[in-house]
C-alpha positions in Angstrom: -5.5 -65.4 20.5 -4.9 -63.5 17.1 -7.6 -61.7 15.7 -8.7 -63.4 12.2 -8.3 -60.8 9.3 -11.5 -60.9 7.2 -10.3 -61.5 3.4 -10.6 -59.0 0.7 -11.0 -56.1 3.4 -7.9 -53.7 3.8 -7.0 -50.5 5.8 -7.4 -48.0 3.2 -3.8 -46.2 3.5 -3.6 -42.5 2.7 -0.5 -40.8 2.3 0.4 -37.4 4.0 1.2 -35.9 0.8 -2.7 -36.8 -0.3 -4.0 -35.2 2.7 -1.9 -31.8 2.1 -3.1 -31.7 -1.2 -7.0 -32.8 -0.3 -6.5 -29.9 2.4 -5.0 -27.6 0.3 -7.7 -28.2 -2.5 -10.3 -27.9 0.3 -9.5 -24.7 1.3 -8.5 -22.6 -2.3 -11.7 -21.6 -2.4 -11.4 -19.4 0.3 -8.8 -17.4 -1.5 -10.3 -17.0 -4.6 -12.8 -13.8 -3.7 -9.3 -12.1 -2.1 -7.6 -12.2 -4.9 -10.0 -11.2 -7.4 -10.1 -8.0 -4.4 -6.4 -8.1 -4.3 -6.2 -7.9 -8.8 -8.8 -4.8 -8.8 -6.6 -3.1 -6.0 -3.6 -3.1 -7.8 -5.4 -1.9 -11.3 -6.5 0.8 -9.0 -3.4 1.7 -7.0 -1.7 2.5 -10.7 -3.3 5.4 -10.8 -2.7 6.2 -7.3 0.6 4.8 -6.2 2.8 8.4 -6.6 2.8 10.1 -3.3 2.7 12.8 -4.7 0.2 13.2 -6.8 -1.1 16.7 -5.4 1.6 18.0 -8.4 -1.4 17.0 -11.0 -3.8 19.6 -9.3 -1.1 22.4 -8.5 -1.5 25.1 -10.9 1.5 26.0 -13.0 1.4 29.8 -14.7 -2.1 29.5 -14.3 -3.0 26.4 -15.5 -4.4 23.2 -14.0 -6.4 20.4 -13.9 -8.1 22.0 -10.9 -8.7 25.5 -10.1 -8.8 27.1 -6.7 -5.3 26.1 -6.1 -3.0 28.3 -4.1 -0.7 30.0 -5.5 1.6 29.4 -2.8 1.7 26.0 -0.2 -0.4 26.9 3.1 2.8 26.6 5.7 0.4 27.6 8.5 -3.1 25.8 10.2 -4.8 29.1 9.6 -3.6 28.9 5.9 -4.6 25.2 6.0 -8.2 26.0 7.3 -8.9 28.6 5.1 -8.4 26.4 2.4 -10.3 23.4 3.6 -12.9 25.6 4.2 -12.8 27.5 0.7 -12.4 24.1 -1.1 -12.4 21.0 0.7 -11.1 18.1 -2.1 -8.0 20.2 -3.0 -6.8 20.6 0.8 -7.6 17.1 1.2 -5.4 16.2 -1.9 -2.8 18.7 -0.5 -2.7 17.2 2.8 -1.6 13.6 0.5 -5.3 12.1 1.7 -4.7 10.2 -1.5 -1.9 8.0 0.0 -4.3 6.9 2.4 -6.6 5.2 0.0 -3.1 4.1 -1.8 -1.9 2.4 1.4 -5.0 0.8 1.7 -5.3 -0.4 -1.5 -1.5 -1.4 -1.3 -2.2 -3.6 2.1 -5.7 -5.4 0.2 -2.4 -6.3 -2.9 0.0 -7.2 -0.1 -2.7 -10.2 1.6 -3.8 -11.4 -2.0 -0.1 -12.1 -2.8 0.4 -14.0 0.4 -2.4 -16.1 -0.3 -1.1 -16.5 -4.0 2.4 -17.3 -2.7 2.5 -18.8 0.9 3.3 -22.1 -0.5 6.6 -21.2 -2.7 8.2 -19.7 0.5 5.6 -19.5 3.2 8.2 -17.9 6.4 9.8 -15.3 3.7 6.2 -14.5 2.5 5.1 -13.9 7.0 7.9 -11.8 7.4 6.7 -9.5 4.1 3.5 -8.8 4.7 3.9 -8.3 8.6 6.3 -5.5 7.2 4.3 -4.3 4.9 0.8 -4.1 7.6 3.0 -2.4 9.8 4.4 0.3 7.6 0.6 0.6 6.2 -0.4 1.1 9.7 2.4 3.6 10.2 1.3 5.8 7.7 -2.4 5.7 8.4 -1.7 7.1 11.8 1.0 9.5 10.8 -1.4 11.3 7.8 -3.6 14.1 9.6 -5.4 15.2 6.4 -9.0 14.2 8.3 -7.9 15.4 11.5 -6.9 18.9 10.5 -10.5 18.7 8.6 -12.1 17.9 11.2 -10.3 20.7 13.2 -10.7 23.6 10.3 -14.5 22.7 10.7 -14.4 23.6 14.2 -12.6 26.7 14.0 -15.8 27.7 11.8 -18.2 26.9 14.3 -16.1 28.4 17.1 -17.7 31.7 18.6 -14.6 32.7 20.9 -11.1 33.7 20.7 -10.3 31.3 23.4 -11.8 28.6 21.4 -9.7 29.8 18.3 -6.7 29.6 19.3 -6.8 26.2 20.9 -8.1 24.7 17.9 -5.2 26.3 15.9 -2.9 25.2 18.5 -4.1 21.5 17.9 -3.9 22.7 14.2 0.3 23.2 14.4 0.9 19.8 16.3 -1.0 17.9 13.9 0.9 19.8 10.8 4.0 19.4 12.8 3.1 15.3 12.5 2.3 15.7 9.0 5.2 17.8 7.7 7.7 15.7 10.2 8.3 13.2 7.4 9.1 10.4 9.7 5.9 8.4 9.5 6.2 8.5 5.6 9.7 7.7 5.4 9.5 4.4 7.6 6.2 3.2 6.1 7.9 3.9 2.8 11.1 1.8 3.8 9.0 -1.0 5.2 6.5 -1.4 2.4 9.8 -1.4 -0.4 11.2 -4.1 1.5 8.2 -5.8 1.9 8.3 -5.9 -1.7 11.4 -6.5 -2.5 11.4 -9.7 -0.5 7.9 -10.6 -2.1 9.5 -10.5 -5.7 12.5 -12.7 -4.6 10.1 -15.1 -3.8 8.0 -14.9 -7.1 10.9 -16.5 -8.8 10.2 -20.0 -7.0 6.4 -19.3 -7.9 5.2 -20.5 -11.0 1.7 -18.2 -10.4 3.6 -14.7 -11.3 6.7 -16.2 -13.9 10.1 -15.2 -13.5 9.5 -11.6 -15.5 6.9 -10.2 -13.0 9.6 -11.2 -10.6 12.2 -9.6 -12.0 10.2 -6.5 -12.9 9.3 -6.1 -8.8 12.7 -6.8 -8.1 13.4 -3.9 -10.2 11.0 -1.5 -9.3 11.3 -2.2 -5.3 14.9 -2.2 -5.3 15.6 1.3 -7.2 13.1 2.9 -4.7 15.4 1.2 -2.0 18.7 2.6 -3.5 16.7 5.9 -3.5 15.8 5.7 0.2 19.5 4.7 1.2 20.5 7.4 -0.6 18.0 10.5 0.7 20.4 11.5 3.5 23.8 11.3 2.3 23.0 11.8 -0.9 19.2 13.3 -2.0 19.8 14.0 -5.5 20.1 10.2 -6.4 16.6 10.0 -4.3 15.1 12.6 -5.9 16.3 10.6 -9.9 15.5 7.0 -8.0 11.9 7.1 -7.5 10.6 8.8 -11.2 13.1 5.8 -12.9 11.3 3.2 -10.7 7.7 4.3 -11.6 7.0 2.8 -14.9 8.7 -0.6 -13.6 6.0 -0.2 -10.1 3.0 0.4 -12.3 4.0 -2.6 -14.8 4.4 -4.4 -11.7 1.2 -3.6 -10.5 -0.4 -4.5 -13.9 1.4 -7.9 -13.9 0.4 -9.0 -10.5 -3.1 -8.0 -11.1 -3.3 -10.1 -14.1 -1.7 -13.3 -12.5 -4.4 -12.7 -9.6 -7.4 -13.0 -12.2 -5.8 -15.9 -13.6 -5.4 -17.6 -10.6 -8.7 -17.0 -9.9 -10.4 -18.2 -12.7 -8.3 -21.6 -12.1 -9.3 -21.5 -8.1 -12.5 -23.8 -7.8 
């Protein structure tokens, strides 16, 4: 026996497409505070974003924005705790302690833009930031700034040779990790490509427009030429990375913008 259908009542019928975008519109929200985090990080990380930013402290023929500079660069962890010890923020800035805060600041820019762009190419935008964490977490462990702090502390307090010359033993392996250069230079390789792939994807976004696009693609792929370049060839390196800095920092300002604005339309 069939079962009677009451009239005037109907399955209501809701279409997959409906339920994405219900779903999608359910969980924006939950974006919203990560890339107003994600905006601020990159206004901040303009300031920040030149590795080596310990030549705006170095004094030249007696001048510089900071004083108690060396004249020459400590090559030794005696030299290195001695000048911790005499003036703590310049070896800190020496050691290229700012990078850390950069690459943190760079990782908070790297997660806003996935959330901002996992729907215009959502395996592309994976396969960047997993790049770009690893290469963050490359460099975080390769930078001993804190440790050799840490250590040069120590060698204060120490009351015996013995004690000494272990601690400046520990000293030289951790400066041999620093000065190395490999921890840097694959961090630095991973994080370009990281953006480099993120810009390509910003074209099929219409959140960033085609010109912040093009202006990553810029700025990501000079530094890339320069990094192909820095064995065979390390003059084009060294002429590389100062063209690509005004394209990275308008870069930076761009995406920062488009992450406010994309905020303020995330309810």
């Amino acid at each position: 026996m069939g079962i009677a259908r009451v009239p005037g009542t109907r399955k209501a019928q809701v279409s997959p497409a409906t339920d994405r975008s219900v779903a999608l519109q359910a969980t924006e929200p939950d974006w919203k505070t990560l890339y107003i985090v994600g905006a601020v990080a990159a206004l901040v990380a303009v300031t920040l974003f030149r590795r080596n930013l310990s030549v705006e402290v170095m004094q030249f023929k007696g001048f510089g924005i900071i004083r108690g500079v060396p004249a020459t660069w400590p090559s030794s962890a005696i030299e290195w705790y001695t000048l911790l010890q005499d003036n703590t923020f310049v070896g800190l800035i020496l050691l290229d302690v700012v990078d850390v805060i950069n690459y943190c600041l760079v990782g908070l820019i790297f997660l806003a833009l996935y959330g901002a762009l996992r729907r215009a190419g959502k395996s592309a935008m994976v396969i960047a930031t997993a790049c770009a964490l690893v290469g963050i977490g490359i460099y975080l462990a390769s930078n001993q700034a804190l440790a050799i702090l840490s250590l040069s502390k120590q060698y204060a307090a120490a009351t015996t040779d013995a004690q000494r010359s272990m601690l400046l033993a520990a000293g030289e392996a951790l400066l041999a990790i620093q000065n190395q250069g490999t921890g840097y230079y694959a961090s630095f390789f991973l994080v370009v490509v990281a953006g480099l792939v993120i810009s390509v994807v910003m074209l099929r976004s219409s959140v960033f427009g085609k010109a912040t696009a093009i202006v990553g693609i810029i700025a990501n792929g000079l530094r890339l030429c320069g990094f192909v370049t820095l064995v065979s060839t390390p003059s084009i390196y060294a002429f590389a990375i100062p063209i690509s800095a005004p394209f990275r920092v308008a870069w930076y300002v761009m995406i920062a913008l488009a992450l406010l604005r994309l905020a303020r339309r995330t309810q």
